[in-house]
C-alpha positions, 0 to 999 in steps of 0.5 A: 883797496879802493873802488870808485863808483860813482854817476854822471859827473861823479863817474867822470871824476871816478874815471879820473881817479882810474886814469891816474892808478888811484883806485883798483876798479872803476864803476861808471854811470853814464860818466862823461868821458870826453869834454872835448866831444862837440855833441856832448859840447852842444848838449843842454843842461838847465836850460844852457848848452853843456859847453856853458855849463862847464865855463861857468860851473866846472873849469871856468874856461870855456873851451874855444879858449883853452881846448888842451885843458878840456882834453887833458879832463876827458878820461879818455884822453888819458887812458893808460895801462894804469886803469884799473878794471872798469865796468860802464852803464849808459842808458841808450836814451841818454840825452845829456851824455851821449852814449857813443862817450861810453862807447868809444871809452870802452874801445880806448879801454879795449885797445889799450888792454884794460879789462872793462865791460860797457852795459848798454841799457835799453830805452834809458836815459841820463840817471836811470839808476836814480829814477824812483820808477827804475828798479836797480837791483840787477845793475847793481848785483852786476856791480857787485859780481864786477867787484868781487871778480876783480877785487877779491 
């Protein structure tokens, strides 16, 4: 049995890793879900928009190029019934990923039949789980019931 838990640009590969069966359950932190998504596009990291970002660190195509190969990186365009159990984390103040991306994967999920639960926390941002001021223990304990509910 195989778990993907993972944050930010890890949790979108870990959401990869569930779209194509490759793993039993998905643990995702504010995982970008749609490359294709113009707010998330516009974002800035780093002083650059998320768009150049991506050209220049991530898929060496910019988007305007070639927008069939940045859907075919988004989970939630690839969604199946192969997805394993998924549970999502986004802070509500997120400013780099916007929190409709776990929203609307968490819908597709829905849709589709996947059992999955989005957790919206209030008043974070983008890596809350990391930030020495946040106290991780209860999304990590909601982690692990997630995991022993559907990987016993």
């Amino acid at each position: 049995m195989a778990t993907a838990l993972r944050t930010s640009a890890g949790a979108n590969l870990a959401l990869s890793l569930g779209t194509q069966g490759w793993v039993d359950a998905v643990v995702d932190f504010y995982g970008p879900a749609d490359f294709t998504d113009p707010n998330f596009l516009a974002e800035n990291f780093q002083g650059q928009s998320c768009s150049q970002f991506l050209e220049k660190y991530y898929f060496g195509v910019s988007f305007t190029q070639n927008p069939s190969f940045y859907a075919n990186a988004s989970p939630l365009d690839n969604i199946s019934t192969r997805m394993p159990p998924t549970i999502i984390f986004h802070g509500s103040l997120d400013q780099l990923v916007p929190v409709a991306q776990s929203e609307n994967l968490q819908e597709q999920l829905h849709d589709t039949g996947i059992v999955s639960k989005l957790n919206i926390e209030t008043g974070l941002g983008h890596g809350f789980l990391t930030d020495p001021s946040y106290n991780p223990q209860p999304v990590l304990q909601q982690c692990v019931t997630f995991l022993n509910t559907y990987m016993p």
